[in-house]
N, C-alpha and C positions, 0 to 999 in steps of 0.2 A: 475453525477455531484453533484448532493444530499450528496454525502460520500468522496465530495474531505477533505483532513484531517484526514480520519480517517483510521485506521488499517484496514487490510480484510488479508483475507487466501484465495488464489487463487491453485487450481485443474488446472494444466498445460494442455491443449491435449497433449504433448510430453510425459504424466505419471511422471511430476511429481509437488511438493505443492512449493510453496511461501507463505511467509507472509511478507506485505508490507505495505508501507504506501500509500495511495493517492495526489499525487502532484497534476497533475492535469490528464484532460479529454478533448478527443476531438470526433470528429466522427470515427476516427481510431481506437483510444485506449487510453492506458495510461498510464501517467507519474508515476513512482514508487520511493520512496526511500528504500531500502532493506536496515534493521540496518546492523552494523555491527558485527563480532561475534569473541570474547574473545579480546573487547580494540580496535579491528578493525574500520574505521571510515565507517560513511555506504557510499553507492554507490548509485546512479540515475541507474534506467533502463526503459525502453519503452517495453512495451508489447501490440501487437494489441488484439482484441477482438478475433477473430477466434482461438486465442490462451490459450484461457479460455476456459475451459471445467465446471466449476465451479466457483463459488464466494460468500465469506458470511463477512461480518463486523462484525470484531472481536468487545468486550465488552472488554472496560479498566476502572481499576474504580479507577486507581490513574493518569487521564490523564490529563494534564494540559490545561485550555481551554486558550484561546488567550489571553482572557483579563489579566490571572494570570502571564503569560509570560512578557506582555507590562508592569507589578508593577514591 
C-alpha cells in the first residue's frame, strides 16, 4: 500500500516482466496502469499476488509529485 503511485517492475510467475504503475491494492492484489507504447494510451490491469514472482519500485527522478500536478 506504501507504493500505491509509484512505478515497480514486476517478474510474472508466467516468466514474464511488467513494468507498471500502482493504482491501487487490496488483499488480492493489484490495480496496475501499464503506459502505453509508441502514442498508445495506457491500459488498467489487475494482477493477483500469487502472480508475482517478483517486485522492485522503480526510481524516477523526473516524477511529478501530486502537489506539482494540482498547480
Amino acid at each position: 500500500m506504501r507504493a500505491t503511485g509509484r512505478l515497480v517492475r514486476l517478474q510474472l510467475a508466467e516468466a514474464g516482466e511488467l513494468v507498471a504503475r500502482i493504482l491501487a491494492v487490496d488483499e488480492d492484489g493489484l490495480d496496475l496502469e501499464v503506459p502505453g507504447v509508441k502514442g498508445r494510451r495506457p491500459t488498467a490491469r489487475r494482477i493477483g499476488f500469487a502472480d508475482i514472482s517478483k517486485a522492485r519500485v522503480e526510481i524516477e527522478f523526473n516524477r511529478k509529485d501530486k502537489k506539482e500536478e494540482e498547480a
